[in-house]
C-alpha positions as CSV (number, residue, x, y, z in Angstrom):
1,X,91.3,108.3,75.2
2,X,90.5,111.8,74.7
3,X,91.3,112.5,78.6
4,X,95.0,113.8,79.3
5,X,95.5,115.8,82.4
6,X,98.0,116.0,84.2
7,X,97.9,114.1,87.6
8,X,97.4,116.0,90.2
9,X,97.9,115.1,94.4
10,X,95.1,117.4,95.4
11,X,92.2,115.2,94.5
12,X,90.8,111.7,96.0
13,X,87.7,109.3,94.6
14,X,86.1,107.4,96.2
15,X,83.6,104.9,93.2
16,X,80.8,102.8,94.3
17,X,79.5,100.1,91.8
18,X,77.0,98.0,93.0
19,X,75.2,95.7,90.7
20,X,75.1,92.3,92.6
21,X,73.2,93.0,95.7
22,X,72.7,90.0,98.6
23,X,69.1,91.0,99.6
24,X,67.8,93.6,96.4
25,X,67.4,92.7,92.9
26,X,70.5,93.8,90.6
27,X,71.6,97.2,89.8
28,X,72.5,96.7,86.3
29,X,75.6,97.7,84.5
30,X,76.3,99.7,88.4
31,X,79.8,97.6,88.1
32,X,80.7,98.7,84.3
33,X,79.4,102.4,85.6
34,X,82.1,102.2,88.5
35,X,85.0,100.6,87.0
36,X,84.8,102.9,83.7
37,X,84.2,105.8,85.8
38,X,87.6,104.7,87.6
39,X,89.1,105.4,84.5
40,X,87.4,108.8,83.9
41,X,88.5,109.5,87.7
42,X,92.3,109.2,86.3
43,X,92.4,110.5,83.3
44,X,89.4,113.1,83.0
45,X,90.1,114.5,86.8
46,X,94.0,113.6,87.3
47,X,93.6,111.8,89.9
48,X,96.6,109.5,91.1
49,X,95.3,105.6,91.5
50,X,96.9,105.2,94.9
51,X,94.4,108.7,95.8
52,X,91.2,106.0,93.9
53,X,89.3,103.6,96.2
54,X,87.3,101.7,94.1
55,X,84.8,99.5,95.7
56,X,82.5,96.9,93.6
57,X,80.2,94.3,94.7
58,X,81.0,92.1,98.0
59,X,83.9,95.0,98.8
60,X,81.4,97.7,99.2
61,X,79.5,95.9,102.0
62,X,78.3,98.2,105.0
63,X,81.3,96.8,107.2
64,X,84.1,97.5,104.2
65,X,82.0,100.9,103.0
66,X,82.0,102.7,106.1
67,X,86.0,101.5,107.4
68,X,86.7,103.4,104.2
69,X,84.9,106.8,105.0
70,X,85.8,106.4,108.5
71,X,89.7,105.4,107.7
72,X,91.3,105.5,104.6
73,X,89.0,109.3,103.6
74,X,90.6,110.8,106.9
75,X,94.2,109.6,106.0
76,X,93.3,111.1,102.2
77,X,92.2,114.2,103.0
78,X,94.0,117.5,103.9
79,X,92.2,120.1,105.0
80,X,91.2,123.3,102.5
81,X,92.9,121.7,100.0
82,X,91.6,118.7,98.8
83,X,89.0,117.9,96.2
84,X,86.6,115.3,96.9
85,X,85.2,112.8,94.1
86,X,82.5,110.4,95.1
87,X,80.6,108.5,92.6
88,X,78.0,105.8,93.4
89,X,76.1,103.6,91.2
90,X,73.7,101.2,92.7
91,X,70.4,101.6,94.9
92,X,68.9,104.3,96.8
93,X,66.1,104.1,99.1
94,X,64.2,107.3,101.4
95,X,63.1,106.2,104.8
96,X,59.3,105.3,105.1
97,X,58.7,108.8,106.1
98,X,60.7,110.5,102.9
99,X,62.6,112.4,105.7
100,X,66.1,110.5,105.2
101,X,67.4,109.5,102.1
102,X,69.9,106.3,102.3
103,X,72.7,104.6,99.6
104,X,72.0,100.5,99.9
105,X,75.3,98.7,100.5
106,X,76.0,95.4,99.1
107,X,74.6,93.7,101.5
108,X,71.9,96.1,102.9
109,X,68.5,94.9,104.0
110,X,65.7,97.6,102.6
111,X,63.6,96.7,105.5
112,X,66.0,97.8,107.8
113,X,67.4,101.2,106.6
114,X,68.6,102.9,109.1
115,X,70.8,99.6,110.5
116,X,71.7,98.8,107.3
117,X,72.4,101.2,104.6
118,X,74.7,104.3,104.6
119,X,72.9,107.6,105.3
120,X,73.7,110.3,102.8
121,X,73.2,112.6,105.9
122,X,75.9,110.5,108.1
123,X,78.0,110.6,104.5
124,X,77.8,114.2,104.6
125,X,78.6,114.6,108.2
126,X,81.6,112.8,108.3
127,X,82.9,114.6,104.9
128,X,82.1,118.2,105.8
129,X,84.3,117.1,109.6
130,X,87.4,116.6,107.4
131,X,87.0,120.1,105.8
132,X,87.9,119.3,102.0
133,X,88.7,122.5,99.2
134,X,85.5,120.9,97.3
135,X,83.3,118.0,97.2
136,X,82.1,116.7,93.8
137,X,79.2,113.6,93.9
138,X,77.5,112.0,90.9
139,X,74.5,109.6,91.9
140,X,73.4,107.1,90.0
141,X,70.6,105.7,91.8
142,X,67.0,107.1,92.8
143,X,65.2,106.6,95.6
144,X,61.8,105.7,94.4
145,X,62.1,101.7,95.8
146,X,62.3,100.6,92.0
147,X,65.4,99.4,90.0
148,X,66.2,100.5,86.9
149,X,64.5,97.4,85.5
150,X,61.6,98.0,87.4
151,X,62.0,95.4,90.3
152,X,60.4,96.7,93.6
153,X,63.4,96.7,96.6
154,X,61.0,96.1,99.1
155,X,60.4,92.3,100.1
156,X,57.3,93.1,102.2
157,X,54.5,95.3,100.1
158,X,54.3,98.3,101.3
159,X,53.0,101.5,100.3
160,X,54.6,103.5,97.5
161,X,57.3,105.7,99.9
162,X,57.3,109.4,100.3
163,X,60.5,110.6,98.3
164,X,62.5,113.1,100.2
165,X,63.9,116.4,98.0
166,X,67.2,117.7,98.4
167,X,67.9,119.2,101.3
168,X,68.8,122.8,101.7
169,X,71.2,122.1,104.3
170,X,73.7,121.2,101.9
171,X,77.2,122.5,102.5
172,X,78.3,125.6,99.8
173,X,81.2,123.8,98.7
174,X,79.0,120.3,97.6
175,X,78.4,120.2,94.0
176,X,75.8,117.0,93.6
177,X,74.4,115.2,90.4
178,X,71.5,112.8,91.1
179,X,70.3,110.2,87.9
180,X,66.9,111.6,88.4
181,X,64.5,113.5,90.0
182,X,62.6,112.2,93.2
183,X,59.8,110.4,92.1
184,X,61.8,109.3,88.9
185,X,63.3,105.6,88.1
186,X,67.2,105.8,87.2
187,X,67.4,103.4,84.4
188,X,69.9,101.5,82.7
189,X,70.8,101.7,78.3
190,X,71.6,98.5,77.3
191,X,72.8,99.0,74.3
192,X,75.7,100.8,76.3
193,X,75.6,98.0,78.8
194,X,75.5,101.6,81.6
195,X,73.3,103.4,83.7
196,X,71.8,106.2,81.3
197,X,72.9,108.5,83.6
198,X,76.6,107.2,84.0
199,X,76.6,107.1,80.0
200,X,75.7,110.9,79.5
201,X,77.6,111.6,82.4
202,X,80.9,110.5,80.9
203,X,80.2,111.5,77.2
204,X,79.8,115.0,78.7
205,X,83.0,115.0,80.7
206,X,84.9,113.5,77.1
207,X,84.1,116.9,75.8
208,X,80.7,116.5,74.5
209,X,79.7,119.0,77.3
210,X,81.6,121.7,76.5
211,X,79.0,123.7,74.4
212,X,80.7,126.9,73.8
213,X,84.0,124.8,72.9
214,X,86.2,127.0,75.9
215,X,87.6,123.8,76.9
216,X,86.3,124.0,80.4
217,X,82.7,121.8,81.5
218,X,81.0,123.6,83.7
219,X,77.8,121.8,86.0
220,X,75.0,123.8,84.0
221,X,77.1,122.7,81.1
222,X,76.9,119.3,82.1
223,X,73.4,119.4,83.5
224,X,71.8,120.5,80.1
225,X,73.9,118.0,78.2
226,X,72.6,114.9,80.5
227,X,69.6,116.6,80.5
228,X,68.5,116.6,77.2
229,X,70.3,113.1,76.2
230,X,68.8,110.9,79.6
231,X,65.4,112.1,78.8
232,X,65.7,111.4,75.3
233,X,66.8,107.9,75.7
234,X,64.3,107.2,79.0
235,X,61.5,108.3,77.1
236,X,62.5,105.5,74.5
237,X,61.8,103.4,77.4
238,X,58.4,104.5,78.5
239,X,59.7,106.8,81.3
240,X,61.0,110.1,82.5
241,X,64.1,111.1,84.0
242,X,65.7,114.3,84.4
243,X,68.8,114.5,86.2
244,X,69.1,117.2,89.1
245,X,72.4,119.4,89.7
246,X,72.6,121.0,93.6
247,X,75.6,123.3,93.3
248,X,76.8,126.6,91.1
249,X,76.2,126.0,87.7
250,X,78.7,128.3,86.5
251,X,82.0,126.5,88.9
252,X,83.9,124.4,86.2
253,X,84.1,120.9,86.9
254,X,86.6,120.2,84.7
255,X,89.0,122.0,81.8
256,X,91.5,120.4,78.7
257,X,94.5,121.6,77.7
């Protein structure tokens, strides 16, 4: 309720939220993250609904999932002047080797990756072809083969996986947010029924972020907000999480009136 811009035709969003999975254990409170970052997507980043894919459950299968990067992202999209939103809640996995970091559709199997699942690198590729202004992703999954309540994703037991790092072959105009860092569980807060990352994530775009009260978040803004208030609340659980920010901290992500 705090969130009034103005709409704006320049950005699109694509939201995953993926808690019920066909072959994984659940992703809890990844549909809640999704749906209430739909909202955020509209009123935080003025984003016109009919320029919002939303895709929970069953509709983000692998079939559904990549007919809307393929499609409907192409038909969105003009190039150098469009602004890219992607958010994804749900499960992450790295290939056995930690070279290759994949997103688990709904119905992905995690023995079969690369057949499966949606690599971030085939993501990227087919984003960077269409030549948006910007691209903006928030990830709130890790790639460690554990869910945020500490289910394994692997059916058959296999050795703990290597955990790729970002890349450096990012493109200069991707800002990304990851829940955690690699070897890190993302985990949910149930008392918020959200991902803790998702929770921070959209306190700090509410304002909360916005440490030197400018009216305008920047990343590093937003990083150090999360920052502080995921580790706080995972080390209430036993763990650690940090999330990680790939981008210019100092580019504003977004500003009030």
């Amino acid at each position: 309720s705090k969130l009034k811009n103005e709409t704006n035709d320049n950005t699109v969003a694509l939201i995953f939220g993926i808690e019920n999975y066909n072959k994984s254990p659940k992703a809890i409170y990844a549909n809640l993250d999704a749906k209430y970052f739909y909202e955020y997507a509209k009123k935080g980043f003025g984003i016109d609904t009919q320029n919002i894919k939303l895709l929970i459950d069953q509709d983000a299968n692998l079939i559904s999932s990549l007919g809307i990067l393929e499609k409907w992202l192409p038909s969105k999209i003009k190039k150098n002047q469009t602004n890219l939103i992607l958010f994804f809640a749900g499960h992450g996995l790295a290939s056995n080797d930690g070279k290759d970091l994949f997103l688990l559709s709904q119905d992905s199997d995690p023995d079969l990756l690369s057949r499966t699942a949606l690599s971030r690198t085939e993501i990227f590729d087919a984003i960077v072809k269409l030549k948006p202004k910007s691209v903006i992703m928030f990830f709130d999954t890790c790639y460690s083969g554990v869910s945020r309540d500490e289910e394994t994703l692997l059916a058959s037991a296999k050795p703990l996986r290597i955990v790729a790092e970002e890349s450096n072959e990012i493109p200069d105009n991707f800002t990304i947010f990851t829940a955690s860092k690699a070897e890190q569980i993302s985990s949910g807060l149930e008392e918020a029924k959200h991902g803790i990352f998702s929770y921070y994530l959209m306190k700090g775009l509410e304002g909360e972020a916005d440490f030197n009260k400018d009216k305008k978040i920047t990343n590093g803004e937003l990083l150090s907000y999360m920052d502080k208030n995921v580790s706080i609340k995972a080390s209430e659980l036993g763990r650690q999480q940090n999330p990680s920010l790939t981008g210019d901290p100092d580019q504003v992500l977004v500003s009030y009136r």
